[in-house]
C-alpha positions in Angstrom: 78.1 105.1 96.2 78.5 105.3 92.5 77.8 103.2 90.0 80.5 101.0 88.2 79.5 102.6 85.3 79.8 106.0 86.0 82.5 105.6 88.6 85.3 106.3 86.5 84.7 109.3 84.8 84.0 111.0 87.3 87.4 109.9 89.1 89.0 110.9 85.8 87.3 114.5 86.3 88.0 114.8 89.9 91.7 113.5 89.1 92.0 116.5 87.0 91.0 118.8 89.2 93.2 117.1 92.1 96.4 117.8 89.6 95.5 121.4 88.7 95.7 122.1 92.3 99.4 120.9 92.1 99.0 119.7 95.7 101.9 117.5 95.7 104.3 120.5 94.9 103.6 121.8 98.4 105.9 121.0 100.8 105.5 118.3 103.1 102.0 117.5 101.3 103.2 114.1 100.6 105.0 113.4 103.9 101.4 114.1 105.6 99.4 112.4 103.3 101.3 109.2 103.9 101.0 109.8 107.6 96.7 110.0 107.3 96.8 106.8 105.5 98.8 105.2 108.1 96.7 106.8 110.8 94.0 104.9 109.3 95.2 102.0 108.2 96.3 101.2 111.9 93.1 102.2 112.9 91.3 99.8 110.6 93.3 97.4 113.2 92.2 98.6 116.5 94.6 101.5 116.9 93.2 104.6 118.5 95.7 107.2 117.5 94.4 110.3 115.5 96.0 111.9 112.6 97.0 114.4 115.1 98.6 111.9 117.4 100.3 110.2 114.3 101.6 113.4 113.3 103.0 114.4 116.8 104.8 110.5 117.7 106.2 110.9 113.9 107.5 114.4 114.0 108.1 114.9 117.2 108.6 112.0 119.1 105.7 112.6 121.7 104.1 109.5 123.1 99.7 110.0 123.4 98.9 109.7 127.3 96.6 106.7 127.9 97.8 105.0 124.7 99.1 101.7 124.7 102.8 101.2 123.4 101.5 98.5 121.0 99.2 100.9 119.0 102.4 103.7 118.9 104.5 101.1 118.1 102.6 99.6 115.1 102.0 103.2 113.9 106.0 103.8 113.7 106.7 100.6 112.3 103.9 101.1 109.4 105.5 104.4 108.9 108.9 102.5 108.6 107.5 100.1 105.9 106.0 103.1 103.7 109.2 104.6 103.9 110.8 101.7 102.0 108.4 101.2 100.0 108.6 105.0 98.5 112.3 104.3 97.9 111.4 100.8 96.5 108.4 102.8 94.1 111.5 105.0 93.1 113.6 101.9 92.1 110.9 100.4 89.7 111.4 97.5 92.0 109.2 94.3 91.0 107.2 92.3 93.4 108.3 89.2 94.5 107.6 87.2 97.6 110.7 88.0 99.5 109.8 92.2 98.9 106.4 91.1 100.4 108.0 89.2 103.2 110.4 92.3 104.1 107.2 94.9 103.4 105.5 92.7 105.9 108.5 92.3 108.3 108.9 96.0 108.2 104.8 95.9 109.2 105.8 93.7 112.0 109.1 94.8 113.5 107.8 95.8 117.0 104.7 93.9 117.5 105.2 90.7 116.0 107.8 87.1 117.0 108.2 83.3 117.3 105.4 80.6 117.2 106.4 77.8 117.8 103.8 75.5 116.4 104.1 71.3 116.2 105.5 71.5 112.9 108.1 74.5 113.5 108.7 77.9 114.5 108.3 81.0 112.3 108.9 84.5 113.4 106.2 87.3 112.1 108.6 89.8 113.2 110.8 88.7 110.3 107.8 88.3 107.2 108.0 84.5 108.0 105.0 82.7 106.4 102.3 81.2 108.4 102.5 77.2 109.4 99.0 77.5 111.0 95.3 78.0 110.1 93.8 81.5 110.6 90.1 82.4 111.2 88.8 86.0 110.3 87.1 86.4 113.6 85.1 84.4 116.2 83.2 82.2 113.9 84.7 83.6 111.2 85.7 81.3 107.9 88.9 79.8 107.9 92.1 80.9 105.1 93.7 79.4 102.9 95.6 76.3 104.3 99.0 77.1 104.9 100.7 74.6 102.7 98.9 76.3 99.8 100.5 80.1 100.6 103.9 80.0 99.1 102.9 78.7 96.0 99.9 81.7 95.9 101.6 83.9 96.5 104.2 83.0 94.1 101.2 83.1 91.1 99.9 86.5 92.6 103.3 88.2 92.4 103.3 87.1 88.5 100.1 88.3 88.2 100.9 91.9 89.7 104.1 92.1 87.2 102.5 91.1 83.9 100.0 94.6 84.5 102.0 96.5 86.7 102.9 99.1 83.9 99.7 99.3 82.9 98.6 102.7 80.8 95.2 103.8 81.7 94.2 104.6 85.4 91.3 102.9 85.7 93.5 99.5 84.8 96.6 101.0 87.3 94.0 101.4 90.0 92.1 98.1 89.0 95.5 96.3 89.3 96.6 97.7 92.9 92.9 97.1 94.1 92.7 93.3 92.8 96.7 92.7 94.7 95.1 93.9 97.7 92.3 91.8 97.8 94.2 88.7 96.8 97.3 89.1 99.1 94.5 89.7 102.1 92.8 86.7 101.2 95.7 84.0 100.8 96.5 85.9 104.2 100.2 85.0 104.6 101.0 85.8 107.5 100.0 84.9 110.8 99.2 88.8 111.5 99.9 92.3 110.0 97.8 90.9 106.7 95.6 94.1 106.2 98.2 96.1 106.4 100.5 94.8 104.6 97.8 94.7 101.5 96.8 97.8 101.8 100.6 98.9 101.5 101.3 96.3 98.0 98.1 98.5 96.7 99.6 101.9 98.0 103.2 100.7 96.1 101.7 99.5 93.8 100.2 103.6 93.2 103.5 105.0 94.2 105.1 102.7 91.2 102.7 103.9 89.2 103.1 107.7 90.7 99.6 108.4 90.9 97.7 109.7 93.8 97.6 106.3 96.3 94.2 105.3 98.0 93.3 106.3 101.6 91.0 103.4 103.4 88.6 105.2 106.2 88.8 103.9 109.5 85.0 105.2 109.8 84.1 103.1 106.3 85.8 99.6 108.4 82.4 98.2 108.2 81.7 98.7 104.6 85.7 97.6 103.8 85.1 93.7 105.1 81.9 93.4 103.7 83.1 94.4 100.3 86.0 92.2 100.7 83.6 89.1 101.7 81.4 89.5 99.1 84.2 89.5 96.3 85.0 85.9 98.1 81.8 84.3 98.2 81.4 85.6 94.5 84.7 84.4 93.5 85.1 88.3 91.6 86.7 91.4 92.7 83.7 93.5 91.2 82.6 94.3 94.9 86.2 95.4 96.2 87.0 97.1 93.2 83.5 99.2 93.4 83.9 99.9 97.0 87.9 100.8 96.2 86.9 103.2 93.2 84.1 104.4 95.6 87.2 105.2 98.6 89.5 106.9 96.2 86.9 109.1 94.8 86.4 109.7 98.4 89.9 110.5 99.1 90.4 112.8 96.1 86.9 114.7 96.8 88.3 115.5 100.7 91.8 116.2 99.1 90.5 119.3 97.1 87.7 120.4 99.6 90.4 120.4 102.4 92.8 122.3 100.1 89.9 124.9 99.4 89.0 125.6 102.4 92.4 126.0 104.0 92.9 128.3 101.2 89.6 130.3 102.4 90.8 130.4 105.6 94.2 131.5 105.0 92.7 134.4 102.5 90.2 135.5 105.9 93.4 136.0 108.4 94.2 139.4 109.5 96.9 141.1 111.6 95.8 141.2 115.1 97.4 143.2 118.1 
């Protein structure tokens, strides 16, 4: 991992060299770029479908043998919410919390629907806030008490509006990075929380129209550690180190994928 001091000029170089490439002009590159980032956003959730298997239920409707209908069904309605959210990006729209309860009803659509709890019944199929607690885990620490969430998330969604024209990249990226990790740790919802943060930091990059972060299913470990440390410390230094660390990831795969494809298609010959 690099160091918060050198971390951004090197993604300043590597962005560089990702818009030289002019990636995004090729077609479809943005359409399946999108769908790796849902691939492995649902997998940071317990899905098991591949890129590959994302790629076939999205373009051609084929369902994965010996997949569960939950996991395609949260990958299609993720894939529904980034959808609206690149149209929303397009609109300049600004963040309130009735756009984050429709991102996170759009999150939920399938998979999610009514609790009825001693003090009412919300729906998390519809981006209806929480009226429980919420643990993260067996043993894990308890959220943010439900009475408090409307009113935090009220404050965050000022927050994200005061900076969300921000000029330099390193503040644009800073900005979707610290939404993220405040949205997943008011934790609004009774479910589809991680998600739905990691899309407000994705819009937050289409808004801005630079390249959005990718989250590894394989770095999961290193994700909620970075994202527990920034709570105990009461600073997003850790998130937003691991975060500059997972985008220089992304745009150093981005480039080497692009080059060797770009080998490979300069190797093939006619065969008979």
């Amino acid at each position: 991992m690099i160091s918060v001091n050198k971390i951004w000029d090197t993604i300043e170089a590597e962005q560089q060299r990702y818009n030289n490439l002019e990636l995004n002009e090729m077609k479809d590159y943005k359409k399946f770029y999108i769908y790796s980032i849902i691939a492995h956003s649902t997998a940071i959730e317990g899905s098991t479908l591949t890129e590959k298997d994302t790629l076939l239920l999205f373009d051609e409707g084929i369902v994965v043998k010996g997949k569960s209908i939950f996991e395609h069904l949260m990958n299609l309605d993720l894939k529904g919410a980034y959808e609206y959210a690149v149209s929303e990006a397009r609109e300049k729209t600004k963040i309130t919390p009735d756009f984050l309860k429709q991102l996170n009803s759009l999150v939920m659509k399938n998979t999610g629907g009514i609790h009825n709890m001693a003090i009412g019944t919300f729906d998390s199929s519809k981006g209806d806030y929480r009226l429980c607690g919420v643990t993260a885990g067996i043993g894990g620490k308890s959220y943010m008490d439900y009475k408090k969430v409307p009113d935090n998330v009220i404050r965050l969604c000022e927050e994200i509006n005061k900076r969300l024209d921000s000029k330099s990249l390193k503040e644009a990226y800073n900005l979707s990075f610290d939404a993220h990790f405040n949205l997943a740790t008011i934790h609004p919802w009774v479910d589809g929380n991680g998600r739905t943060s990691r899309l407000l930091m994705n819009y937050i990059q289409f808004y801005q129209n630079i390249v959005p972060t990718k989250i590894y299913k394989e770095d999961k470990g290193e994700y909620i550690k970075a994202l527990e440390e920034s709570r105990e410390t009461k600073t997003t230094a850790p998130f937003r180190i691991f975060m500059a660390n997972q985008h220089l990831k992304t745009l150093h795969r981005a480039i080497n994928n692009y080059k060797k494809g770009q080998k490979q298609a300069n190797g093939l010959a006619l065969l008979f």
